[in-house]
C-alpha positions as CSV (number, residue, x, y, z in Angstrom):
1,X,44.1,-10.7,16.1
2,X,45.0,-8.0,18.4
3,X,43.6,-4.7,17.8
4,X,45.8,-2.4,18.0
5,X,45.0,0.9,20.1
6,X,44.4,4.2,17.8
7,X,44.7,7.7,18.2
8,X,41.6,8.4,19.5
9,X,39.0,5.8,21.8
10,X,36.1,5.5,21.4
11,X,35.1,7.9,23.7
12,X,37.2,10.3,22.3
13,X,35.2,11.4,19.6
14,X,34.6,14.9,20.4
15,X,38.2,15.4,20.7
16,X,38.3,14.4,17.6
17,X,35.9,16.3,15.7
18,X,37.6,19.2,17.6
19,X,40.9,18.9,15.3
20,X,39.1,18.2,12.2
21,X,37.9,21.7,12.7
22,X,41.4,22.7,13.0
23,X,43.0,21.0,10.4
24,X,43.0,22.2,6.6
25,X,43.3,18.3,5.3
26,X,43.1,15.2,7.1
27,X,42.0,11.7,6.7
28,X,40.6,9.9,9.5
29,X,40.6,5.7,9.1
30,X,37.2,4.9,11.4
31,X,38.1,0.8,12.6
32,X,35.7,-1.3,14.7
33,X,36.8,-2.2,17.9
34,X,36.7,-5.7,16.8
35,X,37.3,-5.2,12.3
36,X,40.7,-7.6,11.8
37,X,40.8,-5.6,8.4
38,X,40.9,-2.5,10.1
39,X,43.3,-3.7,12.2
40,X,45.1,-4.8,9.6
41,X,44.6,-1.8,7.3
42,X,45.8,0.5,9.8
43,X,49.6,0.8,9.2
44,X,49.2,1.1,5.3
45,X,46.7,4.3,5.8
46,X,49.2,5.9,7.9
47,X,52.2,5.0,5.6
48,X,50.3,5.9,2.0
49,X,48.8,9.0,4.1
50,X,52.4,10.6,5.3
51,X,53.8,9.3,1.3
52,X,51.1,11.7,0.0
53,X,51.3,14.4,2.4
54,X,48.0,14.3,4.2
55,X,47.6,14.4,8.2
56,X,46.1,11.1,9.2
57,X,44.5,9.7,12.3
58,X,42.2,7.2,13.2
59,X,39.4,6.4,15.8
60,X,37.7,3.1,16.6
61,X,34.2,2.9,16.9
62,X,32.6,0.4,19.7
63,X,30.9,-2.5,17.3
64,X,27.9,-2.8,19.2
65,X,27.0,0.9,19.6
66,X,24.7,2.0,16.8
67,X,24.7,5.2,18.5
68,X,28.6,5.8,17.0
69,X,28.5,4.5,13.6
70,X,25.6,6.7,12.8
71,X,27.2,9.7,14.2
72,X,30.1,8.8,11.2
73,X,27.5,7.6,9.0
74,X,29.2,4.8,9.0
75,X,28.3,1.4,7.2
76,X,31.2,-0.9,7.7
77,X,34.3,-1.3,8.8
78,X,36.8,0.0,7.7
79,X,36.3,3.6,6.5
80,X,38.2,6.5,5.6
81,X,36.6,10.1,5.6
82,X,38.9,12.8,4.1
83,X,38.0,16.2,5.7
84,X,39.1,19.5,4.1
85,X,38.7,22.8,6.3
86,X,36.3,20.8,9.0
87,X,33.9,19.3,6.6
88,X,33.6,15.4,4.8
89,X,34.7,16.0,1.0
90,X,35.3,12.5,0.2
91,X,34.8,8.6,1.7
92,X,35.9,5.1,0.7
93,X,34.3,2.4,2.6
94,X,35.8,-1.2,2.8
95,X,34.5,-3.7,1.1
96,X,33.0,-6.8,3.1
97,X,35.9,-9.4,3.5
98,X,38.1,-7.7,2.2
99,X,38.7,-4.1,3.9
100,X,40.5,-2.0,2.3
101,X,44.1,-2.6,0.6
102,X,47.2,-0.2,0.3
103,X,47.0,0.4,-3.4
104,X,43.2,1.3,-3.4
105,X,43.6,3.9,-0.6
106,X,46.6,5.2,-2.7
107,X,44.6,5.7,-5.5
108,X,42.0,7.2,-4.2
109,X,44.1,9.4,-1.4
110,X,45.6,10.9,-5.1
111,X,42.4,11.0,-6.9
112,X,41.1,13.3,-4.3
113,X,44.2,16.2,-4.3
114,X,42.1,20.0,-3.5
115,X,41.8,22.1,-5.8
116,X,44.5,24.4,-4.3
117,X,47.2,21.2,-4.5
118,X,46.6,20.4,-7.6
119,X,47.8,23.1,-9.2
């Protein structure tokens, strides 16, 4: 499967955390540069995101580069991180063969609303 480029590389990252810091709600779908259910994932997290009104974006993290997935405090791939005013208030990790699925991100994307939308 080819893996289809995101919005920011690798090396991107600190561009990256940059606009989290800028951004009053956003969730960011962290993909390995080699995860097929990332990949595959990736298109639904955008969709479900835009249905919900939350910013989305996404960065892949090099598999092999320890270095990275610490720095997300990752632990597999996929991930998303929802960040509210430039700080992590929520995560759903994938689950091993399996990724993550349309209808679980949904759920949780609502499950999460701020305080301030939910009123």
């Amino acid at each position: 499967m080819l893996v289809p480029p995101a919005d920011y590389a690798p090396h991107e990252a600190d561009a990256l955390r940059s606009r989290l810091a800028r951004e009053p709600r956003i969730a960011v779908l962290l993909r390995s540069t080699i995860c097929p259910y990332g990949a595959a994932f990736r298109q639904a997290f955008f969709e479900v995101s835009a249905a919900q009104g939350v910013a989305a974006t996404d960065l892949l993290v090099e598999e092999r580069d320890h270095a990275q997935w610490d720095a997300w405090g990752m632990r597999i791939s996929p991930t998303v991180l929802l960040f509210e005013e430039g700080r992590e208030g929520a995560r759903l990790e994938g689950r091993p063969l399996l990724g993550l699925t349309r209808q679980r991100y949904a759920r949780w994307l609502s499950s999460t609303a701020s305080p301030a939308r939910a009123r």
